[in-house]
C-alpha positions in Angstrom: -57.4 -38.6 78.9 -57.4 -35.9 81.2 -56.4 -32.5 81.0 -53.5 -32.9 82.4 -52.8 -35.5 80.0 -53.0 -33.5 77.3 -50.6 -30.7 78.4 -48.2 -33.4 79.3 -47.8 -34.6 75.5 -47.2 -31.1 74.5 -44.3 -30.9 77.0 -44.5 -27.2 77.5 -47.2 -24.3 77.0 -47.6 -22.6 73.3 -48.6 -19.1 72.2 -50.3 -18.1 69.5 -49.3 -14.7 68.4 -50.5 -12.7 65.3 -50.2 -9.0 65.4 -50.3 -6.3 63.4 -48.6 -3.8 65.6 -45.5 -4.9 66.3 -44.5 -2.9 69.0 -42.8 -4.7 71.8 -43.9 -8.4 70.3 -40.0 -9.5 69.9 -38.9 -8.4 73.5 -42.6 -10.4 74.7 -41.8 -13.3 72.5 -38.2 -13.5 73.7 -39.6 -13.1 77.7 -41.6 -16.5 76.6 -39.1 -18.5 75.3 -37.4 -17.8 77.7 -39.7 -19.4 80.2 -39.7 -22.2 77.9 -43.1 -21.7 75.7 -43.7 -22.8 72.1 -44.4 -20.1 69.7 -46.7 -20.4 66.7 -47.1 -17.6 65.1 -48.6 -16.1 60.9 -47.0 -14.0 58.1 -45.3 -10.5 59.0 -45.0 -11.1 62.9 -43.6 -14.6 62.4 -40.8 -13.2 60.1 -40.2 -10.2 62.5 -39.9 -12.8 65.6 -37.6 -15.0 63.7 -35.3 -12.4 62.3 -34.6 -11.4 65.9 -33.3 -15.3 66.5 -36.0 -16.4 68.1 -37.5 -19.9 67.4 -41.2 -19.7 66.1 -43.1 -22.0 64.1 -45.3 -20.5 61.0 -49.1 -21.0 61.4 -48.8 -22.4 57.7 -46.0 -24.9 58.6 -48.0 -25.6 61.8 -51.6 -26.0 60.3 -50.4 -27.9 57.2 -52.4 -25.1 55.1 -51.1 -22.7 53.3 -51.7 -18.9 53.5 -54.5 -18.0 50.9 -56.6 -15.3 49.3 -54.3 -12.2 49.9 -53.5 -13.3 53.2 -57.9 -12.7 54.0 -57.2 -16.8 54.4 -54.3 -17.4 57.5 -55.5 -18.3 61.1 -58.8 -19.9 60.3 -57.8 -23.7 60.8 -59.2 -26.3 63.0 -56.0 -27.1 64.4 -56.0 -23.3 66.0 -59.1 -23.0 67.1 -59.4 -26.5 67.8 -56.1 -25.7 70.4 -58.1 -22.7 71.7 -61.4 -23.6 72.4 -60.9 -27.4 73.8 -62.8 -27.7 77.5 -59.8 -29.2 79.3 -62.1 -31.0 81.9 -64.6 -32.5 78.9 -63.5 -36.1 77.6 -65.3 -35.5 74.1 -63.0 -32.8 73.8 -60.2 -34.4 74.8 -61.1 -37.2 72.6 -61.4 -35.1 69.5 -58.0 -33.3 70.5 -56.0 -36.4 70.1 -58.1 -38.1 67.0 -57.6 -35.0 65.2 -54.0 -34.4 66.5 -54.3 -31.2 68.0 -52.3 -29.6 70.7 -54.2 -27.1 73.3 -53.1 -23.4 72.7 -52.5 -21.4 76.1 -51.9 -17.9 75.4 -53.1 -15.6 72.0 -51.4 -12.9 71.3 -53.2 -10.5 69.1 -54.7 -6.6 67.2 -56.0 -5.5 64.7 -55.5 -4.0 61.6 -56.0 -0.3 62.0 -59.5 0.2 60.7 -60.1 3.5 62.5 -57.2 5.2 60.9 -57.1 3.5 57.4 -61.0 2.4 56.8 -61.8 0.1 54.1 -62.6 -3.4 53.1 -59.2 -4.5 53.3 -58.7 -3.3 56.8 -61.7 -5.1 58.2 -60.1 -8.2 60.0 -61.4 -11.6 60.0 -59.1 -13.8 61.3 -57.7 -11.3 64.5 -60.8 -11.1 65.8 -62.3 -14.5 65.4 -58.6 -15.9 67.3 -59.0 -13.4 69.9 -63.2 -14.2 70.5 -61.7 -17.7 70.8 -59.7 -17.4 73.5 -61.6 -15.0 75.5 -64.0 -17.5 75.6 -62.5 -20.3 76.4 -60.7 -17.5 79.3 -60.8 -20.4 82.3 -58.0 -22.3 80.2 -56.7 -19.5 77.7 -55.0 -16.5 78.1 -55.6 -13.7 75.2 -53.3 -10.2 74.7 -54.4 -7.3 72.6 -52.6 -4.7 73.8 -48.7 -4.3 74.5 -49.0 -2.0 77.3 -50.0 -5.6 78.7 -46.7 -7.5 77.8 -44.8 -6.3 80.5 -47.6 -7.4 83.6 -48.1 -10.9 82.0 -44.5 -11.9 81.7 -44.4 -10.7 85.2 -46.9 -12.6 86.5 -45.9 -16.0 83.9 -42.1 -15.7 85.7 -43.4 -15.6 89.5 -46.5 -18.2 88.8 -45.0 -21.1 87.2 -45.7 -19.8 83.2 -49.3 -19.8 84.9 -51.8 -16.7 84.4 -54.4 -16.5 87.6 -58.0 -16.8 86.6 -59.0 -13.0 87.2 -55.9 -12.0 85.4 -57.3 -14.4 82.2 -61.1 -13.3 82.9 -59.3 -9.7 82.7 -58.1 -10.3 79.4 -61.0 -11.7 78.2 -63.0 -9.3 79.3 -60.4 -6.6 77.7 -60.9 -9.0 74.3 -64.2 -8.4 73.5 -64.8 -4.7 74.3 -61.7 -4.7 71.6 -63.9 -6.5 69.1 -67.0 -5.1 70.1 -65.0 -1.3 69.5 -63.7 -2.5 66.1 -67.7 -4.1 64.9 -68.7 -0.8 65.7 -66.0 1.3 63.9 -66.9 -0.6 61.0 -70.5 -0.5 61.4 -69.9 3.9 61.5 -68.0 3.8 58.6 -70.6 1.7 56.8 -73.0 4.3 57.3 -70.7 7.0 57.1 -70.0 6.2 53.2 -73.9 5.0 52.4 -75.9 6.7 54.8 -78.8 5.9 52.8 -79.0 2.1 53.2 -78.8 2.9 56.6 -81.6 5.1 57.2 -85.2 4.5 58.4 -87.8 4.7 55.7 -89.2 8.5 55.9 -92.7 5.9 57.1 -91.3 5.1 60.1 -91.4 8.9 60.9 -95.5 9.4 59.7 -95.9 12.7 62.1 -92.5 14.6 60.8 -90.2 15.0 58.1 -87.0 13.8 58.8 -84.1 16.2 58.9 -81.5 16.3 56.2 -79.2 14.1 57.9 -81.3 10.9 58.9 -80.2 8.7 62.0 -79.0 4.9 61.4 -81.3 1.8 63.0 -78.6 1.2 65.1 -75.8 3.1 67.1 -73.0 1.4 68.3 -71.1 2.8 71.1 -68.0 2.2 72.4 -66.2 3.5 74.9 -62.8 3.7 76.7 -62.1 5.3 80.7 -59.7 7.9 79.9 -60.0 9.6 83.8 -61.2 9.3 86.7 -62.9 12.9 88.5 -63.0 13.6 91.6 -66.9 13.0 92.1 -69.6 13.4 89.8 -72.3 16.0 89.6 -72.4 15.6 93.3 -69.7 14.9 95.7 -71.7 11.2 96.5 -71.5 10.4 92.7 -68.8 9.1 91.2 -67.7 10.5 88.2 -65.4 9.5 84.9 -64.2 11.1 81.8 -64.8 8.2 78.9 -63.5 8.7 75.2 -64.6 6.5 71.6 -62.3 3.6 72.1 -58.9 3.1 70.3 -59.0 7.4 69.9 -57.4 10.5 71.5 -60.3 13.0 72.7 -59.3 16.7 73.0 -59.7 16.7 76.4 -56.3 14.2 76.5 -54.0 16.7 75.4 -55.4 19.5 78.1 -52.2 20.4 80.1 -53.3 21.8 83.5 -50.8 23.7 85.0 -52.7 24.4 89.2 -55.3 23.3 91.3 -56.8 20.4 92.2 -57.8 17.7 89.7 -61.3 18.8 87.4 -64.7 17.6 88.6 -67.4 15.8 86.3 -69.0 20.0 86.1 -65.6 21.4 86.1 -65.1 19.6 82.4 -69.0 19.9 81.5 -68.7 23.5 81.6 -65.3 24.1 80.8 -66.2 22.3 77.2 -69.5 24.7 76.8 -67.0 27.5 77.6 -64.2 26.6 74.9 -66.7 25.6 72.4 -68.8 28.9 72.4 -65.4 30.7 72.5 -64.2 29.2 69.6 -67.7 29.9 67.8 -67.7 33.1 68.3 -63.9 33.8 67.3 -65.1 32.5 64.4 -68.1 34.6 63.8 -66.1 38.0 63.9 -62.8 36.6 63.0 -61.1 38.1 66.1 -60.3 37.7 70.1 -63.3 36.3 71.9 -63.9 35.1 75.5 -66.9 33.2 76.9 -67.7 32.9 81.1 -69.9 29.8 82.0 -71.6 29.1 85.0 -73.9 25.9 86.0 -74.0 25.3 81.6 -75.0 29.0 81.0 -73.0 31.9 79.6 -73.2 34.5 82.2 -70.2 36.5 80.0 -69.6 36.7 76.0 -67.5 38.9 74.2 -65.7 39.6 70.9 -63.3 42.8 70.5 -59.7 43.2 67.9 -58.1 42.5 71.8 -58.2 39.7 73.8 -57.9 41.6 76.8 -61.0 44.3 75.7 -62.7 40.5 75.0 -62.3 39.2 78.6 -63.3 42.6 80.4 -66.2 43.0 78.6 -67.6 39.3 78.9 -66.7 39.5 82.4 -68.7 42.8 83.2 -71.9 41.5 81.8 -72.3 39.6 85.2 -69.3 39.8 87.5 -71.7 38.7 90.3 -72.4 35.1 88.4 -68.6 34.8 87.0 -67.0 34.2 90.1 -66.4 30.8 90.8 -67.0 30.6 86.7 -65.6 29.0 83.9 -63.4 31.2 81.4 -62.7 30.4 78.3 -60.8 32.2 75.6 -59.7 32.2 71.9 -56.3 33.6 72.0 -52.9 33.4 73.9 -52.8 35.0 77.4 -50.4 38.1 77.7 -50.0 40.5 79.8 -52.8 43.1 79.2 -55.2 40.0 79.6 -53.6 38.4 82.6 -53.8 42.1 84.0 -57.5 42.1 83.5 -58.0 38.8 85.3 -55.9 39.4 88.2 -58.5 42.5 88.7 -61.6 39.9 88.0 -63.4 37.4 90.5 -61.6 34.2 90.8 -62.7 31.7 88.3 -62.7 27.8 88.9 -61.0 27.5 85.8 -59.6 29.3 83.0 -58.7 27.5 79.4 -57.0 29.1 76.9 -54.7 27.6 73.5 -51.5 28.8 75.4 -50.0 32.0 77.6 -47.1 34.1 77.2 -44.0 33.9 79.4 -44.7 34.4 83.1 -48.1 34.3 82.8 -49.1 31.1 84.1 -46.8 32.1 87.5 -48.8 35.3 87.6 -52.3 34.0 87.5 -51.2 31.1 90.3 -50.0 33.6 92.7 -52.9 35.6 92.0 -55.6 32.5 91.9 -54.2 30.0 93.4 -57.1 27.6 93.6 -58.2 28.4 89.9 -57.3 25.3 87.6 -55.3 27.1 84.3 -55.2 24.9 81.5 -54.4 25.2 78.2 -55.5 23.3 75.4 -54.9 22.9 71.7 -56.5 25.6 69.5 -58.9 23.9 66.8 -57.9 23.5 63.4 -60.9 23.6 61.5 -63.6 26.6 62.1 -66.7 26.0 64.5 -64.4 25.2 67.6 -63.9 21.7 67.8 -65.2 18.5 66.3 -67.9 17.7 66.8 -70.0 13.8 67.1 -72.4 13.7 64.2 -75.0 12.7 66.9 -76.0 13.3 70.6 -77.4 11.0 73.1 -78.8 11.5 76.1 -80.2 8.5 78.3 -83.9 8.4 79.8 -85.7 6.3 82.0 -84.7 2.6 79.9 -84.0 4.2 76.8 -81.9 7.0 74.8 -82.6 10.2 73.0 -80.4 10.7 69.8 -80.5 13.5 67.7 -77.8 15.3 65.2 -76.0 17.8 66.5 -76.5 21.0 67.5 -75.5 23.1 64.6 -76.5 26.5 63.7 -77.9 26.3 59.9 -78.8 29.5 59.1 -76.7 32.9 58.6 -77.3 36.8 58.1 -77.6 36.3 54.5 -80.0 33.7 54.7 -83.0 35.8 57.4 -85.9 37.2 56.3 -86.1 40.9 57.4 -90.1 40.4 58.3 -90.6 45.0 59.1 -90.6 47.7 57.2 -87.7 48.8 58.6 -84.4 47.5 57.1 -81.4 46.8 59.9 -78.1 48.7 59.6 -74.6 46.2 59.0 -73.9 46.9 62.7 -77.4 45.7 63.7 -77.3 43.0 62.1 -73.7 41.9 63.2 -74.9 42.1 66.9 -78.4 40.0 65.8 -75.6 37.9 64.7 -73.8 37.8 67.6 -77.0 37.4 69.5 -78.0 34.4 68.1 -74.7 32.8 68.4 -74.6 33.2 72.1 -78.5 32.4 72.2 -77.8 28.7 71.0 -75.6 28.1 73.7 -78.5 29.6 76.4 -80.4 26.6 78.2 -84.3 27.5 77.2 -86.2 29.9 77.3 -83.4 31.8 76.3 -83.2 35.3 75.7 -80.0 37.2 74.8 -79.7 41.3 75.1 -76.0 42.1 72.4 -74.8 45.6 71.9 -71.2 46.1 69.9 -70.4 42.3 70.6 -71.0 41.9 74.2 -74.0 39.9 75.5 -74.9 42.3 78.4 -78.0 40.4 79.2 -78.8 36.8 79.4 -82.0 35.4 80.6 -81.7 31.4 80.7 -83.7 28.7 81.5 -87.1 29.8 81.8 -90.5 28.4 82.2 -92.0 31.2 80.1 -90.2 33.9 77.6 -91.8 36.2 79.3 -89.5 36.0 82.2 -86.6 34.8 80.4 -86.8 38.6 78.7 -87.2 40.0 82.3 -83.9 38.7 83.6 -82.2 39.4 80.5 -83.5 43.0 80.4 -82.3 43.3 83.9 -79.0 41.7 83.8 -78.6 44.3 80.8 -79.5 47.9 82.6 -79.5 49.6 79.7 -76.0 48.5 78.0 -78.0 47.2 75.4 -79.4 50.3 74.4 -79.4 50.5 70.0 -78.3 46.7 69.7 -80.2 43.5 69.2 -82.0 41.3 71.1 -82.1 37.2 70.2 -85.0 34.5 71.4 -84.2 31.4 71.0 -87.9 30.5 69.8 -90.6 32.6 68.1 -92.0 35.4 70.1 -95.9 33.9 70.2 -97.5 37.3 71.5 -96.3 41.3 71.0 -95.6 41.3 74.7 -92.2 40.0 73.7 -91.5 42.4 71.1 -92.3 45.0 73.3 -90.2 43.8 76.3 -87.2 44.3 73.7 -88.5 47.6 72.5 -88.4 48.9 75.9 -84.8 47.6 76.7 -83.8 49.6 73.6 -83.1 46.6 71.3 -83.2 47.9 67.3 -83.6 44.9 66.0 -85.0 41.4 67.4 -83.6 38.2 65.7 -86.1 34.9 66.4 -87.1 32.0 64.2 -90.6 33.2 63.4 -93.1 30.7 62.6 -95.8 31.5 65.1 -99.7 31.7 64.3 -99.4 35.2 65.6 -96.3 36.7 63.5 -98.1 38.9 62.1 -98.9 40.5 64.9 -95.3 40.7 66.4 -94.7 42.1 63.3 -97.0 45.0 63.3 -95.6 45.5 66.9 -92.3 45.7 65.7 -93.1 48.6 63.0 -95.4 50.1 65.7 -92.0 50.6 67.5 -89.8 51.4 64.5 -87.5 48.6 65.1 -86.4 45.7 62.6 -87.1 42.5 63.2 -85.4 39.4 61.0 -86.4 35.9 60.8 -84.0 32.6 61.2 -86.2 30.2 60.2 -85.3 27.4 62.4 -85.1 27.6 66.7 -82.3 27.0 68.8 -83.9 25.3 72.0 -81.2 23.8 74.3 -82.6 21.7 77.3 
């Protein structure tokens, strides 16, 4: 018997459907039966289509099984998957269809329970998945619907093709089927190692040349990912660019409101998160207003003051040459004695705040009417927003993972390495330093005085120059603060570079052959030096 055949004895098409969010299913199974389909369908979303009057058979009823274990036991029946996954064209198929006394299934309708938000054995579905695999595979007969934004489209197309889906629209679905799976294996696979980390770390032997660090990577990462926008280009014009978020989850950058300009490009967001983040950081270091200015990755501005206004000048003159065409980024609400300073400023490509006053959005478009203004929800917990547990970064055929950049060490935690012990304000602009230091691609060298990074010397071949251009940049504003490297200083030349810019006190990891040396050059000068303990190298 042919395929044809087969769907004849049926006498119409059947759906499957078996959802856990029920959103829209009564309206989609209504649009079906309408168009004269069969519906078979399991436990909660059976009872929800029937109380709405709508004829529906129950899997149980259908399969001649009943619903078992807790429910872990509903859809996994021949006569389902049987329907499903029959080749159409194959007679063996066919053959077994009618022996067995199966009918073909056309359409699955199906999600997930909602492992992401509620994690736990429970949540981890068996039977979804396994219907929707099903289907997607056997996508050149078989239809298969996980999402409800997708109700809508299909009933459209069902109602002007004959209660026939088009082969790209089923090899779309399918396609749509298994990056949902594939999202929710990995999901569970995270939260696996996320509540045992330690049956899921490599043995400390497969590291033989290096500890491991406290928080040890998994064998495996599983990504997965979701378009969330499209940019305009990518790093350049030719490339094309996109903005991608952890399936099934709302990033940050979803709930940016931009209120002007043109639409952000793939840099535009690259730097415009650097900016927010190191605002955010610092905010939290002094507890008050804070505003960061990045260009091309690097702060060329960073401030704190007890005004957010006093904040923004004061990041902004460190290098008002560099922050035009820059990337603001501030801590606080935008009034008027802020706005006030910015409409005296260089335009900035973009300026990102948690909100502005009345009129102030108006002002800064008149003013800067290219610049994109966003605003963007302020973070609730400290150390600016969440953060992935892990970066990667892609290489020739391969990835590079590591933890996240985090900044383990505080004040009370250095080792004051001279003789000469730093003052509270010394020390809270050798804090401040280092802060804005980690956030410096390397070599990185950072000039602070009374929270304000006057002089930033980034990405280097040598530290030597990296002081140079942050010694520069600084013209003597630094004078009596501190001075941050984001590595050890491995000869006195360092030491004295900051001497002679007027630092008072150097902050660095230490750890080189030759601290003692930098040392003695550091009492030689009468300045204190303090040691971190670990380095803050950003490539």
């Amino acid at each position: 018997m042919n395929s044809r055949a087969v769907n004849s004895s049926v006498g119409r098409r059947r759906a499957l459907l078996s959802v856990f969010d029920k959103s829209g299913i009564v309206e989609f199974a209504g649009g079906l039966v309408e168009l004269g389909w069969e519906l078979v369908s399991s436990g909660g979303t059976a009872e929800v289509i029937s109380a709405a009057g709508i004829a529906v058979t129950d899997v149980a009823d259908y399969t001649g099984s009943p619903i078992m274990l807790g429910h872990r036991v509903a859809t996994l029946h021949p006569r389902l998957h049987g329907g499903i996954l029959a080749d159409r064209e194959d007679p063996e198929h066919q053959a077994d269809l009618i022996a067995n006394n199966i009918e073909v299934i056309d359409l699955v309708v199906g999600n997930l329970y909602p492992f992401r938000s509620e994690p736990g054995i429970e949540m981890i579905d068996i039977g979804g998945p396994t219907l929707m695999r099903s289907a997607a595979k056997n996508h050149e007969y078989v239809g298969v619907v996980t999402n409800p934004a997708d109700y809508e489209p299909i009933l459209a197309e069902l109602r002007s093709n004959d209660s026939a889906l088009s082969a790209q629209t089923r090899r779309r679905l399918a396609r749509a089927a298994f990056a949902h799976t594939a999202a929710y294996d990995a999901a569970i696979v995270g939260w696996l190692d996320s509540t045992d980390p330690e049956s899921a770390a490599l043995p400390h032997t497969a590291l033989p040349h290096t500890a491991l660090p406290s928080t040890v990577l998994p064998p495996t990462i599983h990504v997965a990912l979701e378009r969330a926008e499209v940019l305009r280009y990518g790093e350049n014009p030719h490339q094309s660019g996109a903005r991608y978020r952890s399936m099934g989850e709302t990033s940050m950058w979803d709930r940016v409101e931009q209120y002007s300009g043109v639409s952000l490009s793939y840099l535009n967001l690259f730097d415009a998160d650097a900016a927010w983040r190191l605002a955010q950081e610092l905010g939290d270091l002094s507890g008050g207003c804070a505003a960061a200015i990045i260009k091309h990755a690097n702060p060329c501005g960073a401030a704190v003051a007890t005004d957010l206004a006093s904040a923004y000048q004061r990041a902004f003159e460190c290098d008002p040459r560099s922050a035009f065409g820059g990337i603001v980024a501030v801590n606080r609400i935008v009034g008027e004695s802020t706005v006030q300073a910015m409409e005296a400023a260089a335009q900035a490509d973009v300026i990102i705040a948690p909100g502005y006053a009345d009129g102030v959005v108006d002002r800064l478009i008149a003013k800067r009417r290219n610049t994109r203004i966003l605003r963007i929800e302020a973070p609730e917990a400290s150390s600016a927003s969440a953060k992935a547990n892990i970066n990667l970064r892609q290489i020739t055929d391969g990835f590079l993972v590591q933890e996240a950049q985090r900044f383990a060490s505080a004040p009370p935690q250095w080792q004051v390495a001279t003789e000469r012990q730093p003052t509270a304000a010394e020390t809270a602009d050798a804090a401040f330093a280092w802060r804005v230091c980690g956030h410096v691609k390397s070599n990185a060298v950072v000039l602070v005085r009374d929270g304000v990074a006057w002089g930033i010397g980034a990405g280097q071949q040598n530290r030597v120059e990296a002081a140079r251009i942050a010694v520069s940049k600084a013209d003597g504003r630094a004078q009596g603060g501190a001075c941050a490297s984001d590595a050890f200083y491995p000869f006195p030349d360092g030491i004295h570079a900051a001497a002679d810019a007027g630092a008072a006190i150097i902050v660095q990891p230490g750890g080189s052959v030759n601290d003692e040396e930098t040392i003695a050059a550091a009492n030689e000068r009468g300045i204190a030096m303090v040691f971190t303990a670990e380095r803050q190298f950003l490539h």
